[in-house]
mmCIF file of the N, C-alpha and C atoms, coordinates in Angstrom:
data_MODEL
# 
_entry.id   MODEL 
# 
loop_
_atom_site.group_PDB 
_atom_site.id 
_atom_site.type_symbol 
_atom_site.label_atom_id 
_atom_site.label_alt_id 
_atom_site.label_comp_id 
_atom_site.label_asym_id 
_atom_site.label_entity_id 
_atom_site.label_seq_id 
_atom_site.pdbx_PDB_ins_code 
_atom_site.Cartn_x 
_atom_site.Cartn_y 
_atom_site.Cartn_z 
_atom_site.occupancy 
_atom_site.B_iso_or_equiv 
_atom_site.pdbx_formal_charge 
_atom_site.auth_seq_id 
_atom_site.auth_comp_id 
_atom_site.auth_asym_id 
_atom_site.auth_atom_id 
_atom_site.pdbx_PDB_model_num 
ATOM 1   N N  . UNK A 1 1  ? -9.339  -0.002 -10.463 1.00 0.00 ? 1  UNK A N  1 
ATOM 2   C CA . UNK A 1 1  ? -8.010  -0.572 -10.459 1.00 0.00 ? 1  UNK A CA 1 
ATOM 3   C C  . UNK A 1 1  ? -7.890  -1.640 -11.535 1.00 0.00 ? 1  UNK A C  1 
ATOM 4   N N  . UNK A 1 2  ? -9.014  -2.199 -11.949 1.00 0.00 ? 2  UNK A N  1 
ATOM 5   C CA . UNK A 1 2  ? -9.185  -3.245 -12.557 1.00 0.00 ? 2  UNK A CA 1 
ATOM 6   C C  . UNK A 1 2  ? -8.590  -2.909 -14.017 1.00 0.00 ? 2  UNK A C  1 
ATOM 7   N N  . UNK A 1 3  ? -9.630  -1.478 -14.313 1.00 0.00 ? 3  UNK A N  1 
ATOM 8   C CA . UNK A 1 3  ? -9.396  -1.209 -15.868 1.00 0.00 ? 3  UNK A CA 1 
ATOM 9   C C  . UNK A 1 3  ? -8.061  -0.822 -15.844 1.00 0.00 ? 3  UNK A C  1 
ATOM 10  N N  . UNK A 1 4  ? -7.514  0.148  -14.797 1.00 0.00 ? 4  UNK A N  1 
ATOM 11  C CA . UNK A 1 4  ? -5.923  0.383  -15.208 1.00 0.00 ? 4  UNK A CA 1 
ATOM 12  C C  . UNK A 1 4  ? -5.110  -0.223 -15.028 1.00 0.00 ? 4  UNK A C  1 
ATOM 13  N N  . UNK A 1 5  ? -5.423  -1.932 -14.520 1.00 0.00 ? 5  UNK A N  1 
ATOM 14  C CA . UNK A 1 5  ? -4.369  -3.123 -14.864 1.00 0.00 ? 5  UNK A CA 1 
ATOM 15  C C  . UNK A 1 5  ? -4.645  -2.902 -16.574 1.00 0.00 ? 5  UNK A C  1 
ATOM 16  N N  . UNK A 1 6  ? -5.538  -3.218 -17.196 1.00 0.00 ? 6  UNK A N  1 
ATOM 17  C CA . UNK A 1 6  ? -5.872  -3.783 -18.092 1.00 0.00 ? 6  UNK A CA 1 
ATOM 18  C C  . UNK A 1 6  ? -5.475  -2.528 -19.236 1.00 0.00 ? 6  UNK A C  1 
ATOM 19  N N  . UNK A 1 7  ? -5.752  -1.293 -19.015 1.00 0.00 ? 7  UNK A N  1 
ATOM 20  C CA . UNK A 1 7  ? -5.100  -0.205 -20.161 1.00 0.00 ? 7  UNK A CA 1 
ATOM 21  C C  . UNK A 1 7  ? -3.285  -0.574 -19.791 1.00 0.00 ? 7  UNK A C  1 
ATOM 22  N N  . UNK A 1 8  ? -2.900  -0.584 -18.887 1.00 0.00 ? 8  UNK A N  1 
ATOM 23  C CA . UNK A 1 8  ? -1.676  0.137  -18.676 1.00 0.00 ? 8  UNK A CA 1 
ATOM 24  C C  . UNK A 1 8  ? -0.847  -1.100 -18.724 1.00 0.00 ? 8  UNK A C  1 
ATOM 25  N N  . UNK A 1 9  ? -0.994  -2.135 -18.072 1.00 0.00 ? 9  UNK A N  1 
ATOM 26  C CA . UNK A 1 9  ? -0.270  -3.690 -18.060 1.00 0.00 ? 9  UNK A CA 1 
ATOM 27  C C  . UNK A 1 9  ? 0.491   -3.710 -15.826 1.00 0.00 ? 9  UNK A C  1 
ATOM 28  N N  . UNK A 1 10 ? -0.269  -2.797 -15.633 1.00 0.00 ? 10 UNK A N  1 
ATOM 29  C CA . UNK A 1 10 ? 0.730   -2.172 -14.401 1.00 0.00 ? 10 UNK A CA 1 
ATOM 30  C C  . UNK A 1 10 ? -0.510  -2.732 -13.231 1.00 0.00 ? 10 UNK A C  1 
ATOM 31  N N  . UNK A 1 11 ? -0.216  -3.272 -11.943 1.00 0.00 ? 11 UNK A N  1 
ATOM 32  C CA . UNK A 1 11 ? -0.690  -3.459 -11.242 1.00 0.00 ? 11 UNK A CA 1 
ATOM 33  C C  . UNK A 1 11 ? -0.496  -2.781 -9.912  1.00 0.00 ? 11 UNK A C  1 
ATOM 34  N N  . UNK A 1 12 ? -1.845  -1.106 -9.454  1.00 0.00 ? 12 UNK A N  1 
ATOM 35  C CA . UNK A 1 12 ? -1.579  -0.891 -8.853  1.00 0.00 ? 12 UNK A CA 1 
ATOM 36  C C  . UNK A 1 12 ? -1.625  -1.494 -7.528  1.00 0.00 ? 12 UNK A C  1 
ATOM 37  N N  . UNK A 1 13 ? -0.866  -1.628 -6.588  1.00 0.00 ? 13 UNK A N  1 
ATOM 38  C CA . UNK A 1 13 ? -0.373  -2.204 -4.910  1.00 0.00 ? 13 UNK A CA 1 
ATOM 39  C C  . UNK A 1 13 ? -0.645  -1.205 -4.248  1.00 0.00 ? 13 UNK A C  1 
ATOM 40  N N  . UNK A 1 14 ? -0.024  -0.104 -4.529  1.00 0.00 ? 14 UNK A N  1 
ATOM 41  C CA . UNK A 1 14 ? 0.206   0.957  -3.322  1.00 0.00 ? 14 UNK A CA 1 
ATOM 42  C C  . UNK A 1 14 ? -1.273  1.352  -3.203  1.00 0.00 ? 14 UNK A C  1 
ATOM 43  N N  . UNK A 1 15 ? -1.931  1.833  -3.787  1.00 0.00 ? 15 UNK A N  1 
ATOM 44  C CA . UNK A 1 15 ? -3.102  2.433  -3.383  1.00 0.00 ? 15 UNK A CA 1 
ATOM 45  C C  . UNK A 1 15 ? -3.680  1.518  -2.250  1.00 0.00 ? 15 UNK A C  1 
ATOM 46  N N  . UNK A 1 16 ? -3.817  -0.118 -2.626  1.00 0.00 ? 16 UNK A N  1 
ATOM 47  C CA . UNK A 1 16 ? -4.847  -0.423 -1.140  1.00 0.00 ? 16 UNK A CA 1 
ATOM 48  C C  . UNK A 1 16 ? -4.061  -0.552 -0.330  1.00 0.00 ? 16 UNK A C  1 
ATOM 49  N N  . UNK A 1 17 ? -2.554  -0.776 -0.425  1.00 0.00 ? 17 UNK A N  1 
ATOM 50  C CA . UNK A 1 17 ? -1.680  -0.363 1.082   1.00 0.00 ? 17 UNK A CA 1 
ATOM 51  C C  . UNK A 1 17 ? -2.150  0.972  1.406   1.00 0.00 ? 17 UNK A C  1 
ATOM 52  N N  . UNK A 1 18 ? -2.200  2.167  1.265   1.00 0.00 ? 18 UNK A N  1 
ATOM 53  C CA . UNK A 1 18 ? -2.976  3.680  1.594   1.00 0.00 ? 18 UNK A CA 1 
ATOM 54  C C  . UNK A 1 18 ? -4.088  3.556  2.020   1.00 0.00 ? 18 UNK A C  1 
ATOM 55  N N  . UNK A 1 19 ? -4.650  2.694  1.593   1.00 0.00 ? 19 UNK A N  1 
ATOM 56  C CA . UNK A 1 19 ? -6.005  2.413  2.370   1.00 0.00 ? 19 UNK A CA 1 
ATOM 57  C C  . UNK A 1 19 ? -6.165  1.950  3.440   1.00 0.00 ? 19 UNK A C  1 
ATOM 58  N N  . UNK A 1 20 ? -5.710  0.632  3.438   1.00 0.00 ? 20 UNK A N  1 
ATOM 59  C CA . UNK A 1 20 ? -5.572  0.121  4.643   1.00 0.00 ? 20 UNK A CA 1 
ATOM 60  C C  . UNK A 1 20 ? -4.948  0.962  5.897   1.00 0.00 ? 20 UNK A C  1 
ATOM 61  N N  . UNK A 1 21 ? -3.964  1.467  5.375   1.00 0.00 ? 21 UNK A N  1 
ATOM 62  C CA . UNK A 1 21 ? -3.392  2.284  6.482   1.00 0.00 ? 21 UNK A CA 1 
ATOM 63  C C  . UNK A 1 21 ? -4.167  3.468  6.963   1.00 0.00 ? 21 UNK A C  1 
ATOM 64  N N  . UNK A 1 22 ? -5.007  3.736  6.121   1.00 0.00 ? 22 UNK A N  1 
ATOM 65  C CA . UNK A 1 22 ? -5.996  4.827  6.672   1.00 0.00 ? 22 UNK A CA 1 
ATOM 66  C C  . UNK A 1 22 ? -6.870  3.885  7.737   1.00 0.00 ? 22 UNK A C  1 
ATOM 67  N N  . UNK A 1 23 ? -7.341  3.193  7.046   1.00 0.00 ? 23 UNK A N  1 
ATOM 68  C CA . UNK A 1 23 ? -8.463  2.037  8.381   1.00 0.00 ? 23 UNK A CA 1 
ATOM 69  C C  . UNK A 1 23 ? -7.842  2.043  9.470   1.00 0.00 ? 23 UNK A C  1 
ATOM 70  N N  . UNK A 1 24 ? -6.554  1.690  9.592   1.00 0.00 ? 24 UNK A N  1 
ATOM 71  C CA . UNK A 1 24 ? -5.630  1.248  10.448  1.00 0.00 ? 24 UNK A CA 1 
ATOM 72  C C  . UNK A 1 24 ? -6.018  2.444  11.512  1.00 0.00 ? 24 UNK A C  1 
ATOM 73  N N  . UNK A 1 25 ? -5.634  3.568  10.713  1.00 0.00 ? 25 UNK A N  1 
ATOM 74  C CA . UNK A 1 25 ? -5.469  4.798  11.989  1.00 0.00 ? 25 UNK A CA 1 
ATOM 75  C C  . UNK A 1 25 ? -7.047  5.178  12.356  1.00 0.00 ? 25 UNK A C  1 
ATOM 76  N N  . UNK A 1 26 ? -7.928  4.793  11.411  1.00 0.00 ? 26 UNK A N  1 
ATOM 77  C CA . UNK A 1 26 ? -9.031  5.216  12.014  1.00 0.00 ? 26 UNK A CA 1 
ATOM 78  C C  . UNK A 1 26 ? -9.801  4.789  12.917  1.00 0.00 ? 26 UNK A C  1 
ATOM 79  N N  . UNK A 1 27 ? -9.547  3.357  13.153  1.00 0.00 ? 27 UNK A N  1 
ATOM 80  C CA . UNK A 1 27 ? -9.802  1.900  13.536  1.00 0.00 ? 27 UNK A CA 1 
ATOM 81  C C  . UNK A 1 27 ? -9.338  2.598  15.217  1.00 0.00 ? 27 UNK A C  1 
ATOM 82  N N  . UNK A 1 28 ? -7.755  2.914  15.295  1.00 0.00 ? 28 UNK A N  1 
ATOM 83  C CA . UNK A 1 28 ? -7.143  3.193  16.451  1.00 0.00 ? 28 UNK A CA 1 
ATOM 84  C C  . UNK A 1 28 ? -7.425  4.248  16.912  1.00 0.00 ? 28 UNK A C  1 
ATOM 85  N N  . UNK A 1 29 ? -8.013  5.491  16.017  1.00 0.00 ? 29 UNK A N  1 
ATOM 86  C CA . UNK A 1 29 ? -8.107  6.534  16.854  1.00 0.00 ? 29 UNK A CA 1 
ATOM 87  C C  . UNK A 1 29 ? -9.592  6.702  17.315  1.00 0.00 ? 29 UNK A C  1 
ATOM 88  N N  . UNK A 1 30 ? -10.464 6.076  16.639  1.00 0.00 ? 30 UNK A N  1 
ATOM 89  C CA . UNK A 1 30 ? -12.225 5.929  17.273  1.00 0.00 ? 30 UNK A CA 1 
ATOM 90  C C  . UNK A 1 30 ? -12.373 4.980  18.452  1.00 0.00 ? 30 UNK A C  1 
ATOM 91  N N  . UNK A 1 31 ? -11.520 3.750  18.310  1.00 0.00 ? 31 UNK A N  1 
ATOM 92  C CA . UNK A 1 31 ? -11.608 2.406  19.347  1.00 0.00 ? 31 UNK A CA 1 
ATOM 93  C C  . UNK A 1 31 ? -10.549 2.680  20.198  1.00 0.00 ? 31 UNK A C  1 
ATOM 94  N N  . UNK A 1 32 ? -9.528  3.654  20.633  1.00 0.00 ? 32 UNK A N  1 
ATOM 95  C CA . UNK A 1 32 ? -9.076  3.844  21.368  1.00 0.00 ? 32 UNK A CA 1 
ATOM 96  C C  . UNK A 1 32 ? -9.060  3.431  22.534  1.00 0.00 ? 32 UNK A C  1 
ATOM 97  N N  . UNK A 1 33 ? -10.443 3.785  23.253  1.00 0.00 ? 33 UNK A N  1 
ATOM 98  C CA . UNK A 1 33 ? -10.656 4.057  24.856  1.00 0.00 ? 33 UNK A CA 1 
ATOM 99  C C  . UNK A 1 33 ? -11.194 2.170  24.828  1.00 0.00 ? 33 UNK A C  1 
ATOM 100 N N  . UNK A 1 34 ? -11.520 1.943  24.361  1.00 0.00 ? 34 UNK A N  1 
ATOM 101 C CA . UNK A 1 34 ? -11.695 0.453  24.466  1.00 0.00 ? 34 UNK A CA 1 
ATOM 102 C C  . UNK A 1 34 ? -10.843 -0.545 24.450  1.00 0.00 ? 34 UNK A C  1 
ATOM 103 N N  . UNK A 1 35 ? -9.480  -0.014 23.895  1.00 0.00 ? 35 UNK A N  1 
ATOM 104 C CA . UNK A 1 35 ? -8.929  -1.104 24.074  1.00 0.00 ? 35 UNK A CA 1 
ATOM 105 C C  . UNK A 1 35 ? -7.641  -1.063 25.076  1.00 0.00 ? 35 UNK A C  1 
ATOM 106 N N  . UNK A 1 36 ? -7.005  -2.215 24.516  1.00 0.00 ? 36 UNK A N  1 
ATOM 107 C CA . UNK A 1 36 ? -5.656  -2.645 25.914  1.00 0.00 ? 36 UNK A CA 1 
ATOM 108 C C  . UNK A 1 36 ? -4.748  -2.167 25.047  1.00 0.00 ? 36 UNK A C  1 
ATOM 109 N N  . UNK A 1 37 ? -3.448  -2.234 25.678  1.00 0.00 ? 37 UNK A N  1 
ATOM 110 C CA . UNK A 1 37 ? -2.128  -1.719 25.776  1.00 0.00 ? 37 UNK A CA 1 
ATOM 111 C C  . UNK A 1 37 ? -1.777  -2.342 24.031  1.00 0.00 ? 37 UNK A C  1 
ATOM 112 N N  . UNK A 1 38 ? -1.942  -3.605 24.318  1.00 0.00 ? 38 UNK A N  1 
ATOM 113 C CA . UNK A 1 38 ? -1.479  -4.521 23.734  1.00 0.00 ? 38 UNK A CA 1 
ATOM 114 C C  . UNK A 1 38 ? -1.883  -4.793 22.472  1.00 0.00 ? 38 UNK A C  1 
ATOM 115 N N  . UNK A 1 39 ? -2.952  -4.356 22.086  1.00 0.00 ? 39 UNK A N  1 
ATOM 116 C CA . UNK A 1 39 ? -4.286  -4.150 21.101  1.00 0.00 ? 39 UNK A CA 1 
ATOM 117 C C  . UNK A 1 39 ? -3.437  -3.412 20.209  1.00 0.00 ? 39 UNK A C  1 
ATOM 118 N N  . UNK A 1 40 ? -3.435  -2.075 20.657  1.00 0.00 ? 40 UNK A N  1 
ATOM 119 C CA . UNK A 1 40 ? -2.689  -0.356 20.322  1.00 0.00 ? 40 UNK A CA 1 
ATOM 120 C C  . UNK A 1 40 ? -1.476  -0.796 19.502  1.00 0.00 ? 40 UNK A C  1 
ATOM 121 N N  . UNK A 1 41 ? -0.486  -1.545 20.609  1.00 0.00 ? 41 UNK A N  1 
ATOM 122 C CA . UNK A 1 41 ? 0.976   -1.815 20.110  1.00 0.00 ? 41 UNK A CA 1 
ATOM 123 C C  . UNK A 1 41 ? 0.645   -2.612 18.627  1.00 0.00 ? 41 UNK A C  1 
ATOM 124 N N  . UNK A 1 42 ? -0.262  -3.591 18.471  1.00 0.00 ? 42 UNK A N  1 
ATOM 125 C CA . UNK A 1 42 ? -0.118  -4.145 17.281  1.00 0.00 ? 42 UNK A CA 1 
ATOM 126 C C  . UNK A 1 42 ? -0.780  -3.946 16.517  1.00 0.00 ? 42 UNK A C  1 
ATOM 127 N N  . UNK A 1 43 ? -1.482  -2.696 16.152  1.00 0.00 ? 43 UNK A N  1 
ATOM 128 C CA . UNK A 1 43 ? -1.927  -2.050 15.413  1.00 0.00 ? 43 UNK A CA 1 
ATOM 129 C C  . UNK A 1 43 ? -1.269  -1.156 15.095  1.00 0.00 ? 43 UNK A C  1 
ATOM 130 N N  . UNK A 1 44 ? -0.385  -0.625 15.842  1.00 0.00 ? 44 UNK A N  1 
ATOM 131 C CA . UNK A 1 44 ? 0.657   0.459  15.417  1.00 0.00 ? 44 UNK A CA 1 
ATOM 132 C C  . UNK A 1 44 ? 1.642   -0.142 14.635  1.00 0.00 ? 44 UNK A C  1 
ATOM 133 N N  . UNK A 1 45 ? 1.914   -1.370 14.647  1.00 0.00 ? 45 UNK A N  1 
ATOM 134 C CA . UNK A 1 45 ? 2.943   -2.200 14.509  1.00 0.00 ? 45 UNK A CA 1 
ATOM 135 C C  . UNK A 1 45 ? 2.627   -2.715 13.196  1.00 0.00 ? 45 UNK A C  1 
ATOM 136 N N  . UNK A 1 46 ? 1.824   -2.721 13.061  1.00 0.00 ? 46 UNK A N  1 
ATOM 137 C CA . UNK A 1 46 ? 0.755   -3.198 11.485  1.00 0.00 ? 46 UNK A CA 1 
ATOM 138 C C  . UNK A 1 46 ? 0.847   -2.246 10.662  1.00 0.00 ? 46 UNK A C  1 
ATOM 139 N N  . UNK A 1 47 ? 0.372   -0.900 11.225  1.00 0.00 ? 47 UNK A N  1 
ATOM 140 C CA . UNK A 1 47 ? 0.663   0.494  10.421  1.00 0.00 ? 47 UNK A CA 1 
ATOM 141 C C  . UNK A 1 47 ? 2.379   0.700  9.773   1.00 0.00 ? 47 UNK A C  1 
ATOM 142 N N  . UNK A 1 48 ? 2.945   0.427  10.508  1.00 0.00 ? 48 UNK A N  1 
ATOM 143 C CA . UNK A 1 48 ? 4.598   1.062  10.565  1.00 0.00 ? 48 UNK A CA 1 
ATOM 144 C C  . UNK A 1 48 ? 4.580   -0.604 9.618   1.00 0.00 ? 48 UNK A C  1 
ATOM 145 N N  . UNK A 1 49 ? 4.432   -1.306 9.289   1.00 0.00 ? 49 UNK A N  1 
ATOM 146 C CA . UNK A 1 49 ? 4.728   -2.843 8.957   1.00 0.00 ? 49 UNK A CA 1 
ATOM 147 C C  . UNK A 1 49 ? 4.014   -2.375 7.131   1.00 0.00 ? 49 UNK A C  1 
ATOM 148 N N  . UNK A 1 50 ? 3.137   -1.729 7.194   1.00 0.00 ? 50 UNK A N  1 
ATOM 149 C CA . UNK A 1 50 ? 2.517   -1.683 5.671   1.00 0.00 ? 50 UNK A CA 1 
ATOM 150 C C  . UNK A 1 50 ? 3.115   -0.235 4.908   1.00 0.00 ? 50 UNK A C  1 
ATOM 151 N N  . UNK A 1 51 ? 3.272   0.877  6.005   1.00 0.00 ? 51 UNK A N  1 
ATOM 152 C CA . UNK A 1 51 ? 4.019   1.991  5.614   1.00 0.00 ? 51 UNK A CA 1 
ATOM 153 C C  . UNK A 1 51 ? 5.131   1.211  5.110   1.00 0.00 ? 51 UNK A C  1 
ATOM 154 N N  . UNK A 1 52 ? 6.394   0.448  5.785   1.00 0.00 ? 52 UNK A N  1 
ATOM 155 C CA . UNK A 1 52 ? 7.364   0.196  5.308   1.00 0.00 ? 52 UNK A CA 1 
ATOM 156 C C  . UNK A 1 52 ? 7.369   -0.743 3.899   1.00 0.00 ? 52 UNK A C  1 
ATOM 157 N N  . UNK A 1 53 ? 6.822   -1.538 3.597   1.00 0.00 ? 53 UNK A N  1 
ATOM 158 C CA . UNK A 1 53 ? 6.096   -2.395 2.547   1.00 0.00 ? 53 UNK A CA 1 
ATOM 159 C C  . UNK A 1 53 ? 5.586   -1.379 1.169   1.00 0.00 ? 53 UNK A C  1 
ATOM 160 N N  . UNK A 1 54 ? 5.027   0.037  1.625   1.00 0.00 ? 54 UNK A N  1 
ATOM 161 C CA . UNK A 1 54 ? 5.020   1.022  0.769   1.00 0.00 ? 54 UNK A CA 1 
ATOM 162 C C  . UNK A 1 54 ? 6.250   1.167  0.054   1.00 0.00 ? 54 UNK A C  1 
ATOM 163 N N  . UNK A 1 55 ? 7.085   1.887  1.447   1.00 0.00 ? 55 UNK A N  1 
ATOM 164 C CA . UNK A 1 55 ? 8.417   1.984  0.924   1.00 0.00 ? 55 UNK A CA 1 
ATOM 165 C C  . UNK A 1 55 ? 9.491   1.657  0.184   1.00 0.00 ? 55 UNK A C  1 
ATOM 166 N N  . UNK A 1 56 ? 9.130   0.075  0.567   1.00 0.00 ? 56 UNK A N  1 
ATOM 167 C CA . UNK A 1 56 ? 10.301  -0.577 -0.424  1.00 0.00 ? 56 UNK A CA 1 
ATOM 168 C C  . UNK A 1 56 ? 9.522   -1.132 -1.739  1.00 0.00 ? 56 UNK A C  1 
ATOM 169 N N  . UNK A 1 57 ? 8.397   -0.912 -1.596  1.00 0.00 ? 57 UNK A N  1 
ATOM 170 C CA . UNK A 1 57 ? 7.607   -0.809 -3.520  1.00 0.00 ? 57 UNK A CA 1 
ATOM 171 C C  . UNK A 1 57 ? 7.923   0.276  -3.740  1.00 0.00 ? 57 UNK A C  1 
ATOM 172 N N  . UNK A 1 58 ? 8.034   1.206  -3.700  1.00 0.00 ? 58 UNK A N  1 
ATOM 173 C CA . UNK A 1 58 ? 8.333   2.692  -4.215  1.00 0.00 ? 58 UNK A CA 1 
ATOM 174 C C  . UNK A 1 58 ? 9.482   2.859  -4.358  1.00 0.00 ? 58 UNK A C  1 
ATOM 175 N N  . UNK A 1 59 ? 10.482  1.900  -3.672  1.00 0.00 ? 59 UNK A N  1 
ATOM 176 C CA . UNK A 1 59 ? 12.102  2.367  -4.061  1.00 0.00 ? 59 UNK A CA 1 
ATOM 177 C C  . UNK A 1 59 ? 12.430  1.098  -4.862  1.00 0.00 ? 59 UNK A C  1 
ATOM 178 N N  . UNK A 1 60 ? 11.598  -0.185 -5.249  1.00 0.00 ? 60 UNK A N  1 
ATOM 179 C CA . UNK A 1 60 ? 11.732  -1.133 -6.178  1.00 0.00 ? 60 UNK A CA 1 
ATOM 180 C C  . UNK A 1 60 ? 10.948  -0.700 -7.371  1.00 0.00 ? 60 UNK A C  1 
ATOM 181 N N  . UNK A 1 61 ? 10.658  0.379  -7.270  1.00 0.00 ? 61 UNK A N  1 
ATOM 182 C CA . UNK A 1 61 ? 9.793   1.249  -8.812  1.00 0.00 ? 61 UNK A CA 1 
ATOM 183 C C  . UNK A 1 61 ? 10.871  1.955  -9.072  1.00 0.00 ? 61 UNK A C  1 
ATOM 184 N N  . UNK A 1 62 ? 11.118  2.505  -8.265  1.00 0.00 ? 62 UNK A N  1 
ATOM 185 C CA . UNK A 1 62 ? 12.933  3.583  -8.513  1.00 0.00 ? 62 UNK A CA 1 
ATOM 186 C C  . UNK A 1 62 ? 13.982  3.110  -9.111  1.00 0.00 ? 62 UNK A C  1 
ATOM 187 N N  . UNK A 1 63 ? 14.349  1.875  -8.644  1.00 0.00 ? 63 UNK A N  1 
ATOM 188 C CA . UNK A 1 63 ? 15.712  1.260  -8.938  1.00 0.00 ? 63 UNK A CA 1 
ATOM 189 C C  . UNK A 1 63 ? 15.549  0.175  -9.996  1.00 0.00 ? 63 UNK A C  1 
ATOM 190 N N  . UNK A 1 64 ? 14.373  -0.327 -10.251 1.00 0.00 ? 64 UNK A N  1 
ATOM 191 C CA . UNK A 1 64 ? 13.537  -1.526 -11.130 1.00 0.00 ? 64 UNK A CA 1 
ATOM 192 C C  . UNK A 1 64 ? 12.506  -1.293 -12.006 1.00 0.00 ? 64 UNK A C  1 
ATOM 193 N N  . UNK A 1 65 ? 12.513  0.123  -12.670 1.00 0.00 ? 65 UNK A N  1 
ATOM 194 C CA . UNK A 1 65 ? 11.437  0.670  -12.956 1.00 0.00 ? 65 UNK A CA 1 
ATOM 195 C C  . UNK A 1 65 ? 11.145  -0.682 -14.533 1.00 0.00 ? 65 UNK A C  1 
ATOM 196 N N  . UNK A 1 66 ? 9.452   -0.265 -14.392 1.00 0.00 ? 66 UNK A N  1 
ATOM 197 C CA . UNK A 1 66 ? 9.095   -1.309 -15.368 1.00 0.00 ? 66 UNK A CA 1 
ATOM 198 C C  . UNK A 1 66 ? 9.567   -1.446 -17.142 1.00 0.00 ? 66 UNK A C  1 
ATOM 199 N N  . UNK A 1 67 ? 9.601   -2.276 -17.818 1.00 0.00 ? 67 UNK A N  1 
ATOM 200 C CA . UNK A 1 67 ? 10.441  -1.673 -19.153 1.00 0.00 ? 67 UNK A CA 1 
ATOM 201 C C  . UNK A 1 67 ? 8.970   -0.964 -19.980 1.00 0.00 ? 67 UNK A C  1 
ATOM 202 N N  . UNK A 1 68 ? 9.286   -0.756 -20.831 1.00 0.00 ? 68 UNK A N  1 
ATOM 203 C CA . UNK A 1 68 ? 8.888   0.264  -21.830 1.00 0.00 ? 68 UNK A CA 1 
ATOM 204 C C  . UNK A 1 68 ? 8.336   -0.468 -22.815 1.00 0.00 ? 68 UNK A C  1 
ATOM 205 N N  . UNK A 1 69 ? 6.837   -0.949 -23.090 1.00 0.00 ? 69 UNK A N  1 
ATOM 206 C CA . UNK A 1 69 ? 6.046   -1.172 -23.827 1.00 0.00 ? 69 UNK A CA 1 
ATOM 207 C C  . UNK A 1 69 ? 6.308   -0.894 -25.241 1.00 0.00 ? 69 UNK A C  1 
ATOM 208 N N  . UNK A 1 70 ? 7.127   -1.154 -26.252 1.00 0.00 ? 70 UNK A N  1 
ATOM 209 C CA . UNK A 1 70 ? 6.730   -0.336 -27.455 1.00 0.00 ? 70 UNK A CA 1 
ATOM 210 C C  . UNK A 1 70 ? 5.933   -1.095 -28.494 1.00 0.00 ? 70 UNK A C  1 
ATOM 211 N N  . UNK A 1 71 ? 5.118   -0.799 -29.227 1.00 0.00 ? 71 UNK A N  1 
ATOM 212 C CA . UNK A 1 71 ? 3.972   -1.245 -29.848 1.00 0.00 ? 71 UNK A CA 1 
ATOM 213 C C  . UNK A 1 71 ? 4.380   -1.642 -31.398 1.00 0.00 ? 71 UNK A C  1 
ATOM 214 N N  . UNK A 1 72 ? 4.439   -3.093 -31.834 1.00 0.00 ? 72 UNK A N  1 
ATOM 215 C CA . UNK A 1 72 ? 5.603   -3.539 -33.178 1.00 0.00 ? 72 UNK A CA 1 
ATOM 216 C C  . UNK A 1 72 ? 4.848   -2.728 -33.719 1.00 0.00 ? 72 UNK A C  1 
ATOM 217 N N  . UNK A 1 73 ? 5.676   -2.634 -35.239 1.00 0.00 ? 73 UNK A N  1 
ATOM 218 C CA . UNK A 1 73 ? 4.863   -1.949 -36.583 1.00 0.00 ? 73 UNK A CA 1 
ATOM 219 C C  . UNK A 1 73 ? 4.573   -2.766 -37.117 1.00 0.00 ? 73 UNK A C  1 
ATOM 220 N N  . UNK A 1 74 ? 3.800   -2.093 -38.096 1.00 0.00 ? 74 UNK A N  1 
ATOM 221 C CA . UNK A 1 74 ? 3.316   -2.711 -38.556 1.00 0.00 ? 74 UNK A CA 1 
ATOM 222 C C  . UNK A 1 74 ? 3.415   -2.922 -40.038 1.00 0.00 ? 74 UNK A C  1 
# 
C-alpha cells in the first residue's frame, strides 16, 4: 500500500476497511457460541458501520473524483 501511495499520489482506504470487515465476520462466525446477545449486536453494528464508511468513500470517488496529474514539459 505503501509503494502505491508513493507511485500513484492516491491513498488506498478501502482495502483495510475490506479487511477489517472480513475479521469482523470471521471473529463472529468462529466466537459465536461464546458469546452474549449483546457482544453479536455490536459487532454486527461495527460491520454495517465500516460497510457504510466504504460506501460513502466510493460515492465521494464518484462525485469528487481525484484531479488529473499532468506532468509540466519540459
Amino acid at each position: 500500500m505503501v509503494s502505491n501511495f508513493v507511485e500513484s499520489g492516491k491513498l488506498p482506504v478501502r482495502m483495510p476497511i475490506y479487511i477489517a470487515i472480513v475479521a469482523l465476520a470471521r471473529y463472529l462466525i468462529l466466537d459465536m457460541k461464546g458469546m452474549d446477545s449483546w457482544r453479536i449486536a455490536a459487532i454486527a453494528a461495527a460491520t454495517l458501520v465500516l460497510a457504510a464508511t466504504v460506501i460513502v468513500i466510493r460515492w465521494g470517488h464518484i462525485k469528487l473524483p481525484y484531479e488529473k496529474h499532468t506532468e509540466p514539459e519540459e
